[in-house]
C-alpha positions in Angstrom: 6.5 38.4 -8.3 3.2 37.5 -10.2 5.0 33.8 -10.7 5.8 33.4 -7.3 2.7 33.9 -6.0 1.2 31.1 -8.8 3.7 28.7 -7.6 2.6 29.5 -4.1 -1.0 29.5 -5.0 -0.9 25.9 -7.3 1.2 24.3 -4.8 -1.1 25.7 -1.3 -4.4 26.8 -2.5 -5.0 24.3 -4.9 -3.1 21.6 -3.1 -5.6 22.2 0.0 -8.3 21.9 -1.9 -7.6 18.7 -4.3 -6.1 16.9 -1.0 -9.3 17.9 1.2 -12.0 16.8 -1.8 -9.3 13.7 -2.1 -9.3 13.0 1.7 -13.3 13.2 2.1 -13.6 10.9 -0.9 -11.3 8.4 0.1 -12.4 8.3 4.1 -16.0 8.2 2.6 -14.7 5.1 1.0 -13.1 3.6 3.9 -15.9 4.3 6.4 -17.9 1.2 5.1 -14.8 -1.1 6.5 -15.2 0.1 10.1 -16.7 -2.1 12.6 -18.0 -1.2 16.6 -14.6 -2.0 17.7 -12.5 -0.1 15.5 -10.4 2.4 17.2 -11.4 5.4 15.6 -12.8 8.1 16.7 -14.2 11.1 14.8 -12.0 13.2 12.6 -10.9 16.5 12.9 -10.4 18.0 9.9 -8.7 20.9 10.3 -5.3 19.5 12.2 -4.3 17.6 8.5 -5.2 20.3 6.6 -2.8 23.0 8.8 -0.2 20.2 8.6 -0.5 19.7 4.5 -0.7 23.6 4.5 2.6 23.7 6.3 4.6 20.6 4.5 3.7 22.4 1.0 4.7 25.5 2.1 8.2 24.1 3.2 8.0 21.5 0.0 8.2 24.3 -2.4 10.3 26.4 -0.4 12.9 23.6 -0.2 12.6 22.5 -4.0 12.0 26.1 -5.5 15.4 27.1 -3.9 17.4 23.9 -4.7 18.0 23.3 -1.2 20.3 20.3 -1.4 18.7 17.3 0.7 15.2 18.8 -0.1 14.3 14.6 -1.2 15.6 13.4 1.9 13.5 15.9 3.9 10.6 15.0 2.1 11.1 11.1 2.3 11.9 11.8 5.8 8.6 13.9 6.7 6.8 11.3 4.5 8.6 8.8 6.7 7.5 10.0 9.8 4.0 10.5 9.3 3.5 7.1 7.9 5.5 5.5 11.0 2.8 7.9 13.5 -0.3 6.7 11.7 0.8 3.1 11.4 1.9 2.6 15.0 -2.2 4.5 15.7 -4.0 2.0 13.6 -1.6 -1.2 13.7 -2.9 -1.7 17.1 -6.7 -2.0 15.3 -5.4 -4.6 13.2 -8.8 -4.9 11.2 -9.6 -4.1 7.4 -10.5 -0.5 8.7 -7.2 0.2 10.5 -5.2 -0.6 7.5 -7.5 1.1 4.8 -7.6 4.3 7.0 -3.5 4.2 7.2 -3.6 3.7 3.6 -5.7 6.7 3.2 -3.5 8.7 5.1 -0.2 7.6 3.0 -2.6 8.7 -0.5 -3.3 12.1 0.8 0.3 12.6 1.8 1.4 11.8 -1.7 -1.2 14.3 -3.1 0.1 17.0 -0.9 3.7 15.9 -1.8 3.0 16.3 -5.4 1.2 19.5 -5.3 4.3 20.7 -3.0 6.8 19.5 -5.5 4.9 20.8 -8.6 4.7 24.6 -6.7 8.5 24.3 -5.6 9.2 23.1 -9.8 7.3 26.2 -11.2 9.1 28.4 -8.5 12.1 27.4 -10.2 11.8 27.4 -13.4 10.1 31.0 -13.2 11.7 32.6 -10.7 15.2 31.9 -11.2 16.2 33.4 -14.4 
């Protein structure tokens, strides 16, 4: 039980917090890029951190249990949120636009990794 709740606990707790320090420090980064007419409005934090929350969550549920397909969902989700952002900021079509999408697509790859890691420990130390 102990390993499954470190599997859990690398692949959500830690994977909130490196993608949230990641995501501050790379939309600190891309702020200098945005001009008066940018689209963007302000951020709100707490609606990508629920949603990497939730995609780790089902990341290490479908890799820990060898759910066959889990790559496909995960290329798919992946998919889909890069398709949302981009049709967002493609309309922006500055410097800022496409550095914030690129942002988005890095933090998505964190939280994949942290998802796939947590599903990978699950496992290898909880299933024999």
């Amino acid at each position: 039980m102990v390993r499954f709740v470190v599997a859990y606990g690398v692949s959500v707790i830690a994977g909130a917090l490196a993608t949230y320090f990641w995501s501050k420090w790379l939309h600190a980064r891309v702020a200098k890029y945005r001009t008066d007419g940018s689209l963007a409005g302000n951020r709100v934090d707490w609606i990508p951190a629920v949603v990497g929350i939730l995609e780790r969550i089902l990341y290490t549920l479908v890799v820990g249990y060898e759910v066959s397909g889990a790559a496909g969902f995960i290329g798919a989700w992946v998919t889909i949120k890069a398709i949302g952002g981009w049709a967002h900021w493609s309309e922006d079509k500055s410097t800022y636009g496409r550095c914030l999408f690129s942002a988005g697509l890095l933090g998505s790859a964190l939280s994949a990794l942290f998802g796939i890691t947590g599903g990978l420990l699950f496992l290898k130390w909880c299933s024999g």
